[in-house]
N, C-alpha and C positions, 0 to 999 in steps of 0.2 A: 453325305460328303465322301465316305471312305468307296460307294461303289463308284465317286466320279462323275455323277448322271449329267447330265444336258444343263449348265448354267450352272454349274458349282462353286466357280470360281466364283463370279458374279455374289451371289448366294456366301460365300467367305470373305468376299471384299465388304458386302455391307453387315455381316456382323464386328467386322474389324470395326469399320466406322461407326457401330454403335458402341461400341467397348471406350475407343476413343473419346466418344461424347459422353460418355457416361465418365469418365476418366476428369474431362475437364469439366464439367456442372461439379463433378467432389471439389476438384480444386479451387474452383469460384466459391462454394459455398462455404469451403475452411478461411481461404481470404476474406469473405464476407465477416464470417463469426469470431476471427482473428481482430478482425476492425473494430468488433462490436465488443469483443473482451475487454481492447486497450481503450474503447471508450468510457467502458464501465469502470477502470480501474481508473481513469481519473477523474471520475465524476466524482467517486469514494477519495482519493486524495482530497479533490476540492474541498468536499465534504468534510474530511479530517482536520483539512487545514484550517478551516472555518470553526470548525464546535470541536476544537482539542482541548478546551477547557470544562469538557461538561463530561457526563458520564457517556460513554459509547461503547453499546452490546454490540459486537461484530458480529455475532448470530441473530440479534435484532437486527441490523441494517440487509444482512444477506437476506433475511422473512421479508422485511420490506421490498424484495428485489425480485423476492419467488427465487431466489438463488439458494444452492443447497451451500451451506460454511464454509464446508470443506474444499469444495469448488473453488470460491470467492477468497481462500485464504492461498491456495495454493496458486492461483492467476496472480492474485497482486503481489505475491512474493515473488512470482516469474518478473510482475514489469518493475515492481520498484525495488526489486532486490533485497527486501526485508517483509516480514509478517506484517497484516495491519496492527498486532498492538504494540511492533516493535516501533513502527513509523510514526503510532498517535506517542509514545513514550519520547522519540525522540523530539517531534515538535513539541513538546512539552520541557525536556531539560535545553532546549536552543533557548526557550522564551523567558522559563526560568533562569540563565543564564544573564539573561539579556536583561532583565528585572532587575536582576543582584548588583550587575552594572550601575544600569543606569541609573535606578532612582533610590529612594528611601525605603520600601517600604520594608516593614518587618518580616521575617520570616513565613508566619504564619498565613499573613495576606499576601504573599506572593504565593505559596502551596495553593491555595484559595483561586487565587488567580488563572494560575496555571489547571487545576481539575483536579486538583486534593484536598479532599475533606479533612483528611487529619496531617499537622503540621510532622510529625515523628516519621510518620511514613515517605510524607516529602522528602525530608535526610536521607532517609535509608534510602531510598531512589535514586537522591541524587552521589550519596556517597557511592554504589553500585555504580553508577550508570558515570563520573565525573571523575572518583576516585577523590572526593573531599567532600563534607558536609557544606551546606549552604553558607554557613556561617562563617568557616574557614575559606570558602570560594570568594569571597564579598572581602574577607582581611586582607587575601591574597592579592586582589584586584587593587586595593586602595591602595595598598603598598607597594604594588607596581606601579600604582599612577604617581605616585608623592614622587617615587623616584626621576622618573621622567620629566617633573617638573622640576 
C-alpha cells in the first residue's frame, strides 16, 4: 500500500469494509448475548419467585446453567439491581410480612413458610432486614389496625 501500486485504493476500500463488518457481526453478537443475559436473569427471578421458600444454592442453580457464580451473580445484580440472595431474602421478608398481616399463624410456621428452618434465625432476619422482631411487627400491625377502626 505505502508504494501505491495499481489498485490500492480499491485494495484499502475493501479492507475498510471488512473492518466495518467485522465491527458490526461484534455488535450483533453483544446485542444477541445482551438479550440472552436479561433472559437468563429472569428466568432465575421466575425461578426465585416461585421456590423462595425452599433452600436455593446460587452456585447450584448457576452448575445447573453450565454458568460460572460469579458471572450469574454479577449480571443479575446489573438487571435487578441487587445479589440473588439479596432478592430471594427480600421476597422472603415481603411474604413474611404479608403472613404476620394477614393471618394467624405462629411465628415459627410462618419462618417455616417462608424457607427457615429455625424460628430464632427468622427474628434475627427479620429484625436486620425490618428493624423489629416478628413478634413486635404483628403487635405493631394490630395496633395500627384497632385504631383505624
Amino acid at each position: 500500500m505505502q508504494l501505491c501500486r495499481y489498485g490500492y485504493e480499491d485494495y484499502i476500500a475493501s479492507l475498510f469494509n471488512d473492518i466495518l463488518l467485522l465491527v458490526d457481526r461484534q455488535q450483533h453478537e453483544q446485542k444477541k448475548a445482551t438479550g440472552n443475559v436479561q433472559e437468563q436473569i429472569e428466568r432465575a427471578a421466575a425461578y426465585f419467585n416461585q421456590n423462595y421458600n425452599t433452600k436455593i444454592s446460587i452456585d447450584d442453580y448457576a452448575e445447573a446453567l453450565h454458568i460460572s457464580t460469579n458471572w450469574f451473580i454479577h449480571n443479575f445484580k446489573q438487571y435487578a439491581g441487587m445479589s440473588p440472595a439479596q432478592y430471594i431474602l427480600s421476597l422472603r421478608m415481603v411474604n413474611a410480612q404479608s403472613l404476620l398481616e394477614r393471618t394467624t399463624y405462629n411465628i415459627k410456621e410462618i419462618s417455616e413458610i417462608v424457607g427457615y428452618e429455625n424460628p430464632l434465625y427468622f427474628s434475627r432476619v427479620c429484625k436486620k432486614e425490618i428493624g423489629k422482631s416478628p413478634a413486635q411487627y404483628r403487635k405493631e400491625r394490630v395496633e395500627a389496625e384497632e385504631v383505624e377502626k
